[in-house]
C-alpha positions as semicolon CSV with decimal commas, in nm:
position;residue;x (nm);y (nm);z (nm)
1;X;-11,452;14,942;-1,872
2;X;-11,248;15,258;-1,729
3;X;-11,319;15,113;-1,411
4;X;-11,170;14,754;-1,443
5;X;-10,883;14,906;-1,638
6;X;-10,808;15,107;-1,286
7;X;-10,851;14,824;-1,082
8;X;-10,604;14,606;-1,276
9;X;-10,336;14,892;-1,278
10;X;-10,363;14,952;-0,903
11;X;-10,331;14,514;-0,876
12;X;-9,984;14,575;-1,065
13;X;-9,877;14,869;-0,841
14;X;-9,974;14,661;-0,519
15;X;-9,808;14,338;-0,672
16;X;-9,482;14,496;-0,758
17;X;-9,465;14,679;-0,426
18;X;-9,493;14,328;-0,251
19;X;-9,260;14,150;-0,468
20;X;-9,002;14,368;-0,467
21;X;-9,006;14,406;-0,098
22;X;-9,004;14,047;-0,076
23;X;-8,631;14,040;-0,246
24;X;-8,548;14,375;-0,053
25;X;-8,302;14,213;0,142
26;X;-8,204;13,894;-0,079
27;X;-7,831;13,889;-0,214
28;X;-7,816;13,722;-0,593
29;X;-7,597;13,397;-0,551
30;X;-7,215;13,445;-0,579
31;X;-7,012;13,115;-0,629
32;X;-6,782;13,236;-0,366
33;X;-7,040;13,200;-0,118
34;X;-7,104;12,824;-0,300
35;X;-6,772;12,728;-0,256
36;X;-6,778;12,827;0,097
37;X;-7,019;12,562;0,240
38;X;-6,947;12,246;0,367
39;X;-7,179;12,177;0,618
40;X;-7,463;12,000;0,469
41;X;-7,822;11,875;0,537
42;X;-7,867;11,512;0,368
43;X;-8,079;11,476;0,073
44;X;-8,438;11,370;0,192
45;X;-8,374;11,066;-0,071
46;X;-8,022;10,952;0,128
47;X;-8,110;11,018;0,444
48;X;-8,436;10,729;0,361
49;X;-8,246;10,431;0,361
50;X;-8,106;10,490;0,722
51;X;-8,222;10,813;0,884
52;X;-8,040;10,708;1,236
53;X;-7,689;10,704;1,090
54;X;-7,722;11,090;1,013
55;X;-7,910;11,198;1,311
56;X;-7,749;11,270;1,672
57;X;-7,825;11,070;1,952
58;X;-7,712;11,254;2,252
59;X;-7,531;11,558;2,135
60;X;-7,616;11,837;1,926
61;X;-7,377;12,078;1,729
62;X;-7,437;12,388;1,485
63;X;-7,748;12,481;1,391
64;X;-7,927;12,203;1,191
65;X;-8,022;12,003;1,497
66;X;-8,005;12,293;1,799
67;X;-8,263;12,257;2,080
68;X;-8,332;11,878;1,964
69;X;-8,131;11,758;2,259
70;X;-8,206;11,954;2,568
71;X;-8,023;11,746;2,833
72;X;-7,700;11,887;2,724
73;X;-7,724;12,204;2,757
74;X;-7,637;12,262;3,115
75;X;-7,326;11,999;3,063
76;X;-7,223;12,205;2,745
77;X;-7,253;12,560;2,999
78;X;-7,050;12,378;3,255
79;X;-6,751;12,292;3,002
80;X;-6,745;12,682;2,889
81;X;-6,730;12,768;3,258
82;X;-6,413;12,506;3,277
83;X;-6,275;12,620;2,936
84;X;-6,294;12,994;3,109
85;X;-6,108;12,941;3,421
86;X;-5,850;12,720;3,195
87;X;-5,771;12,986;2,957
88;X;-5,810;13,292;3,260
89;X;-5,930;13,490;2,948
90;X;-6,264;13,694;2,953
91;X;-6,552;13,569;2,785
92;X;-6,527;13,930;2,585
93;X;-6,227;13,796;2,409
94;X;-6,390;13,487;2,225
95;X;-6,748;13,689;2,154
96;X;-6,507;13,908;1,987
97;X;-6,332;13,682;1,772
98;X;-6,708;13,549;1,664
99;X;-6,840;13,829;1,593
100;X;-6,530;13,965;1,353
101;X;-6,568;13,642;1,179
102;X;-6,918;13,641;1,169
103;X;-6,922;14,010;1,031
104;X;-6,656;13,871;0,756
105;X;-6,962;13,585;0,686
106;X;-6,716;13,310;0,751
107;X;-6,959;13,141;0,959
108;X;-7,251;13,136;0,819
109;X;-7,109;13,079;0,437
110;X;-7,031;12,721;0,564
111;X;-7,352;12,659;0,588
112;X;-7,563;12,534;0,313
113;X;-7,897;12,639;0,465
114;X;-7,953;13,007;0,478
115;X;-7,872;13,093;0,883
116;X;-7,985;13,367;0,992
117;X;-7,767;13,518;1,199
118;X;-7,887;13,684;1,528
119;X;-7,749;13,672;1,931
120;X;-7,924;13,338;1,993
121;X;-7,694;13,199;1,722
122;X;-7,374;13,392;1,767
123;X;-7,429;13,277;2,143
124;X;-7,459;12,908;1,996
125;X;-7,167;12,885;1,802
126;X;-6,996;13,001;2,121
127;X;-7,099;12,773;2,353
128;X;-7,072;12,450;2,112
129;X;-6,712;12,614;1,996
130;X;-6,579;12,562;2,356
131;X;-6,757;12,298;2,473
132;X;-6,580;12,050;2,212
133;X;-6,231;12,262;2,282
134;X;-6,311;12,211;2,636
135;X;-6,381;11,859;2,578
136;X;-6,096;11,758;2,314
137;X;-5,851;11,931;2,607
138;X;-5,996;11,715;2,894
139;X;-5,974;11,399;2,682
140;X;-5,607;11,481;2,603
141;X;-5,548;11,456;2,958
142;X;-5,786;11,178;3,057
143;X;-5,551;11,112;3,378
144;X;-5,609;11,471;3,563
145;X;-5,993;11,472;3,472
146;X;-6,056;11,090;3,574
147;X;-6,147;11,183;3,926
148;X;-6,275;11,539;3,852
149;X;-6,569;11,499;3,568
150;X;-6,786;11,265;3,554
151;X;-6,831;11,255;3,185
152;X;-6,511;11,084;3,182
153;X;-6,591;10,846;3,394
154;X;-6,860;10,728;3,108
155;X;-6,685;10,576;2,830
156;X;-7,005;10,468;2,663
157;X;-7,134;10,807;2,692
158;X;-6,767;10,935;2,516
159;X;-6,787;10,704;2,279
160;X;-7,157;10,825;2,180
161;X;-7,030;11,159;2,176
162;X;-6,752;11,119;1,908
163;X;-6,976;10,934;1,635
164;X;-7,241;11,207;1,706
165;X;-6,945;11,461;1,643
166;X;-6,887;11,282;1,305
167;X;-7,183;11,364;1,128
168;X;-7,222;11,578;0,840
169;X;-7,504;11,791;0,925
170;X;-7,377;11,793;1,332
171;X;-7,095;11,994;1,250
172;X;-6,919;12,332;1,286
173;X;-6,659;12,510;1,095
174;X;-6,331;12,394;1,152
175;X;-6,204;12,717;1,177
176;X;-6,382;12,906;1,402
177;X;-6,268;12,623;1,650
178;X;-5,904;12,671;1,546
179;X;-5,944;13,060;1,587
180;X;-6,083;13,048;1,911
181;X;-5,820;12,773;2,054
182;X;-5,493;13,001;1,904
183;X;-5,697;13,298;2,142
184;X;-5,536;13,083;2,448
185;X;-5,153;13,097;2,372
186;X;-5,113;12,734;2,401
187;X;-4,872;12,542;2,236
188;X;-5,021;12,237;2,048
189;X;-5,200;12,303;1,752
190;X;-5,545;12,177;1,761
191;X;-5,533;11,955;1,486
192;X;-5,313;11,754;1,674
193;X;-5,558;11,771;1,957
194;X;-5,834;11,670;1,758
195;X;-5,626;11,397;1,593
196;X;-5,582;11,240;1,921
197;X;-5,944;11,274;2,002
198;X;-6,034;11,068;1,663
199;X;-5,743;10,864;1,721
200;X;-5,973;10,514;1,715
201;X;-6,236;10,660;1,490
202;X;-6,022;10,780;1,205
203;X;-5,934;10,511;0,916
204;X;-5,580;10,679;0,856
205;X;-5,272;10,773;1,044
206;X;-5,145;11,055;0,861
207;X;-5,166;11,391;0,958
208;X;-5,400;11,575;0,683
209;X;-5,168;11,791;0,417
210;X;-5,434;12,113;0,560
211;X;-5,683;12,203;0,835
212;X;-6,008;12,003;0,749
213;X;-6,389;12,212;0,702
214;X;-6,483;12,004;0,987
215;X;-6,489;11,653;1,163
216;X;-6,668;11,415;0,864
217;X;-6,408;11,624;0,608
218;X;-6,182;11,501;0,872
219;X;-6,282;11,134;0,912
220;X;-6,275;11,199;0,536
221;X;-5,923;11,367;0,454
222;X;-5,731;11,109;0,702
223;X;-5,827;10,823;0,461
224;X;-5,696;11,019;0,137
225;X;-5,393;11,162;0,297
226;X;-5,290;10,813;0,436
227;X;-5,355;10,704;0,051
228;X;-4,981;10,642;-0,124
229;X;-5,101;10,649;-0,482
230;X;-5,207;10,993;-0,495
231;X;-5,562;10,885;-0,626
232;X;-5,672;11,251;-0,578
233;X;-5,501;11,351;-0,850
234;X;-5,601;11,141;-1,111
235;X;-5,839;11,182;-1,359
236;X;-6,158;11,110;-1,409
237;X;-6,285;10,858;-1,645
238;X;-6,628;10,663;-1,674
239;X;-6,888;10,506;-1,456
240;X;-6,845;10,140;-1,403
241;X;-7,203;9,985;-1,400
242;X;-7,088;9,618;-1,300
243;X;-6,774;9,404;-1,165
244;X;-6,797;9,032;-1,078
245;X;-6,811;8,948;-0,737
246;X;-6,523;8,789;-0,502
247;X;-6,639;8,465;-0,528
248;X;-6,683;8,455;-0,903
249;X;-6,373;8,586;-0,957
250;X;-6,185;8,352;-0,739
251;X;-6,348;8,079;-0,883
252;X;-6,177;8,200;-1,197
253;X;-5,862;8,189;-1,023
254;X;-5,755;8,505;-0,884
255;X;-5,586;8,546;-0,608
256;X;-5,709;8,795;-0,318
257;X;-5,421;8,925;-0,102
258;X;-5,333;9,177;0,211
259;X;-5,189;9,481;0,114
260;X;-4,915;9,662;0,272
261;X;-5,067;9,985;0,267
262;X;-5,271;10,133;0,598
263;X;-5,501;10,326;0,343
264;X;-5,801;10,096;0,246
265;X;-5,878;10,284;-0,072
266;X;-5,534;10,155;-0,221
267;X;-5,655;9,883;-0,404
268;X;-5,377;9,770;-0,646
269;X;-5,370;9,464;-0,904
270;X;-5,088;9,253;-1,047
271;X;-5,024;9,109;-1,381
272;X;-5,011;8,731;-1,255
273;X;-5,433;8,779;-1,127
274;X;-5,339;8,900;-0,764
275;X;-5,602;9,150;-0,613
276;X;-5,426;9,300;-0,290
277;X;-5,658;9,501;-0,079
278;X;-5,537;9,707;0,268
279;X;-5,693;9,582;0,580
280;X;-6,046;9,714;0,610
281;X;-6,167;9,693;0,976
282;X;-6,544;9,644;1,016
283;X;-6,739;9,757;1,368
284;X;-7,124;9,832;1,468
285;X;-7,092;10,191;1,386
286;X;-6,892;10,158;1,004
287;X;-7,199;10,207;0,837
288;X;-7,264;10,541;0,991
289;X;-6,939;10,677;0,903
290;X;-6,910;10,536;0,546
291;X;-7,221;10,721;0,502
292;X;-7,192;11,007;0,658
293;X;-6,834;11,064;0,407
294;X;-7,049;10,938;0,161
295;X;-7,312;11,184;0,150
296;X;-7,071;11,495;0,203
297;X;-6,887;11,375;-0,111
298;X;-7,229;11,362;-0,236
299;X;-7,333;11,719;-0,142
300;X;-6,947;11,895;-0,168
301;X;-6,863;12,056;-0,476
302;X;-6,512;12,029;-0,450
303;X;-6,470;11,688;-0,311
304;X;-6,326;11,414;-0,475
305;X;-6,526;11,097;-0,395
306;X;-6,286;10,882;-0,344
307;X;-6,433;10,749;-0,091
308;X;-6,757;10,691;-0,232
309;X;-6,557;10,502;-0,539
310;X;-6,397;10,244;-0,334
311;X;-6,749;10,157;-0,127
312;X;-6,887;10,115;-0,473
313;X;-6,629;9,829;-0,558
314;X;-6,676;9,653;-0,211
315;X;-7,062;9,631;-0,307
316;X;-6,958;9,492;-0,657
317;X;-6,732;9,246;-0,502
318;X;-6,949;9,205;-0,202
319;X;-7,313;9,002;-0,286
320;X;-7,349;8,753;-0,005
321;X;-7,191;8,634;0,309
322;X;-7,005;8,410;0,114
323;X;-6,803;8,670;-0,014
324;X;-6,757;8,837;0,314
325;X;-6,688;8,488;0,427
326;X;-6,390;8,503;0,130
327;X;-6,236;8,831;0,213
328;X;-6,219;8,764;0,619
329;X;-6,072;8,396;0,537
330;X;-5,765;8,604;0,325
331;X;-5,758;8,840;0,616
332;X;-5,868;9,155;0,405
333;X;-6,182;9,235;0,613
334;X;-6,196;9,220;0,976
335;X;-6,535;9,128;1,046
336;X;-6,570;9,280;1,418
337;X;-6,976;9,217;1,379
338;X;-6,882;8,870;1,378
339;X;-7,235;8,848;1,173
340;X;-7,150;8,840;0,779
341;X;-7,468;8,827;0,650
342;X;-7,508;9,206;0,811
343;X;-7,232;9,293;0,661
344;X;-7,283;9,181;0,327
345;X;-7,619;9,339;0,384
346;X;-7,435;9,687;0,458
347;X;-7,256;9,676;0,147
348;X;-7,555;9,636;-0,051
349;X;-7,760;9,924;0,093
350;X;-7,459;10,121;0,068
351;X;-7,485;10,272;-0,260
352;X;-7,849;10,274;-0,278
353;X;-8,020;10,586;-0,341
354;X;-7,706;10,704;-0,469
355;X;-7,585;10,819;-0,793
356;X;-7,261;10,610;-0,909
357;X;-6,980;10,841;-0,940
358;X;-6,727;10,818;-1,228
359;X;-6,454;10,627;-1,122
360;X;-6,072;10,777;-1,144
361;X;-5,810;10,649;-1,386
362;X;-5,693;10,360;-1,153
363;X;-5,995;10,261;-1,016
364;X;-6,148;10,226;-1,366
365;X;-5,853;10,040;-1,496
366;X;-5,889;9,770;-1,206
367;X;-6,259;9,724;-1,276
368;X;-6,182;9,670;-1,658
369;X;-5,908;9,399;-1,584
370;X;-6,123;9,208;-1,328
371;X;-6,434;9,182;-1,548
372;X;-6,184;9,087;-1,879
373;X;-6,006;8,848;-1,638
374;X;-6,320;8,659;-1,502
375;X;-6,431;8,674;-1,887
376;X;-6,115;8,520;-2,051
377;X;-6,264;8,172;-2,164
378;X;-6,022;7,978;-2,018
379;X;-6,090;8,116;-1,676
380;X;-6,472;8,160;-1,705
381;X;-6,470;7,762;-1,798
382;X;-6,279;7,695;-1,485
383;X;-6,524;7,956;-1,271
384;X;-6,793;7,753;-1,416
385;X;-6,625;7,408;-1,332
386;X;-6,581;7,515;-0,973
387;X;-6,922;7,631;-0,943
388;X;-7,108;7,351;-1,056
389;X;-6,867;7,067;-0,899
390;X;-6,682;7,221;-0,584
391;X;-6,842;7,485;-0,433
392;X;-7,014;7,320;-0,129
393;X;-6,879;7,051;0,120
394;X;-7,146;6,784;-0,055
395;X;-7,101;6,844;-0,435
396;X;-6,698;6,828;-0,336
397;X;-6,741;6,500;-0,178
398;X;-7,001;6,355;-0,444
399;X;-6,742;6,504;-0,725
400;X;-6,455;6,363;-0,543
401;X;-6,656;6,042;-0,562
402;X;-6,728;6,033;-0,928
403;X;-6,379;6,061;-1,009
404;X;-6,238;5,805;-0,751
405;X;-6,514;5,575;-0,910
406;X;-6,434;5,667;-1,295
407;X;-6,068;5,618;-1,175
408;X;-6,172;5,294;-1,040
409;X;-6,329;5,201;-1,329
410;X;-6,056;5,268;-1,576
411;X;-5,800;5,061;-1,397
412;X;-6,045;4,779;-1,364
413;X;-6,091;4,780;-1,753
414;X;-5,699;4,804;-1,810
415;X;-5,689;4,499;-1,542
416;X;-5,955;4,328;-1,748
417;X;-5,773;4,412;-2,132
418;X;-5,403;4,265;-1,994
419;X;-5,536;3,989;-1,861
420;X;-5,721;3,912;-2,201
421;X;-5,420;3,987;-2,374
422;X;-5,168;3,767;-2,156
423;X;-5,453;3,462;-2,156
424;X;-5,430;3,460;-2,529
């Protein structure tokens, strides 16, 4: 008995000594340090309904995906050497500036993972920081470089390059960029640089009110600063859980119509049944941006999702390529696809997989009206008339028919009663 009780005490003594080396060198969680990150990995159950839209294709940035693309490595060294010789500064200056920030844990903090931080991923940051500097400077100037690199010479290879530089988990801080471009002395600010970088990617045209976390925040903040009805600031109400679609509702009677605001989250409604939507431009790679905003509104503790709100009411109004059909015929979407069943099939896969947000004050207030308006009798009737007698080519033409014939009909009896009436 003496001996088992010996045993178990010297179990405890090794088990404690383990498990409190094991947390040795772990921090407890601060919510500065929360706060702090923006640079995301997907949820595993997000990134299932279209792993390719999160995942880079030809170039690698930050940590998450390093060493999954080799063949740019050497490319990336050669645009350091450029950025070098550009700046006439030596390389001692910009490890410098990492390291202070790194030693202030303004790196690493942005990311959501736990980094660790060593020289292989000081010396990563570094390379990827002035590669895209490098890059954003040589695009700037696409005339002097046109004969000189051959990367821009490759459009198609640019082109893959900025999407790949939009994803959330392909990202690093905005600011260590910004740090390490005010090292050179020049004059433009980089977000003005990087503005004119994104210029066809972005959805906005106004310059964000502050520097971004990074490129999706970006794609994201260029949307909501182009906004004019301040949606950021309003508050939050409840989850909407259903609006009719387009086609429903104009069947009802309301009217869609163009908006005259660039920002396609400003959705506005009259009081004589007019919807008026911005412009929203639909390409190949719209999916893979939508999502990509999407799931850092998702993941971000501090983001409003805005964004996220207004792809939720496209799906609601969006249920089949007729309504697509609807919304390009009124000139709201610009179906670039040219396919609408894909993108009616976009819209639906959107939001799956994803928790509906609350909607904000306006938002919810539009929803409300549309449903009541589609669900006034009077309307519904008609939305039920049009349905059942004119919504394809053939029931218009046999209803069209009916009534000629009826009309027909009645004027032949009225023929038939006078001339009764004048015989007698």
């Amino acid at each position: 008995m003496e001996g088992e009780s010996s045993y178990v005490a010297i179990e405890i003594e090794r088990l404690n000594r383990e498990w409190t080396e094991m947390l040795q060198n772990v921090k407890p969680p601060e919510i500065n340090e929360i706060y702090m990150q923006s640079i995301y990995r997907v949820p595993a159950n997000i990134r299932l309904n279209n792993p390719k839209v999160y995942t880079p294709l030809i170039f690698t940035i930050g940590p998450y995906h390093h060493n999954s693309l080799e063949a740019m490595k050497k490319l990336k060294l050669k645009y350091l050497k450029g950025f070098l010789n550009r700046t006439q500064l030596p390389m001692k200056v910009f490890v410098d500036k990492i390291k202070e920030m790194e030693e202030k844990n303004i790196i690493r903090n942005c990311y959501a993972e736990t980094i660790e931080c060593n020289d292989n991923f000081l010396k990563m940051i570094l390379v990827d920081a002035c590669f895209i500097i490098e890059l954003f400077l040589r695009s700037h100037r696409k005339s002097d470089w046109k004969e000189k690199d051959p990367l821009i010479q490759k459009p198609r290879m640019l082109g893959f390059i900025e999407l790949d530089l939009l994803l959330l988990e392909n990202q690093l801080p905005f600011c260590v960029l910004e740090q390490l471009y005010k090292l050179t002395g020049m004059n433009e600010k980089f977000l003005d640089i990087t503005l004119n970088y994104f210029e066809n990617r972005l959805f906005g045209d106004v310059r964000p009110r502050e520097s971004p976390k990074h490129f999706t925040d970006l794609l994201r903040s260029s949307i909501i600063s182009s906004s004019k009805l301040g949606l950021e600031k309003l508050e939050r109400c409840k989850e909407v859980k259903h609006v009719y679609s387009a086609s429903q509702l104009m069947e009802a009677g309301l009217e869609f119509e163009v908006s005259p605001y660039k920002s396609f989250i400003d959705l506005t409604y009259s009081k004589h049944g007019v919807l008026s939507m911005p412009i929203l431009n639909i390409h190949d790679n719209t999916e893979l941006l939508f999502r990509n905003m999407m799931a850092y509104e998702h993941c971000h503790l501090s983001a409003l999702n805005i964004v996220t709100q207004y792809i939720v009411i496209l799906a609601f109004l969006i249920n089949t390529e007729k309504d697509v059909n609807l919304l390009v015929e009124k000139k709201i979407i610009v179906n670039w696809t040219g396919d609408a069943k894909k993108v009616a099939t976009m819209f639906n896969n959107l939001t799956s997989q994803l928790s509906i947000p609350d909607f904000n004050s306006h938002y919810f207030s539009i929803c409300n009206i549309l449903n009541e308006f589609y669900e006034n009798p009077g309307n519904k009737y008609k939305a039920i008339f049009v349905h059942e007698y004119f919504n394809t080519p053939w029931k218009i033409a046999s209803t069209t028919a009916a009534i000629v014939l009826l009309l027909l009909t009645f004027i032949q009896t009225v023929c038939s009663i006078i001339s009764v009436v004048q015989s007698n």
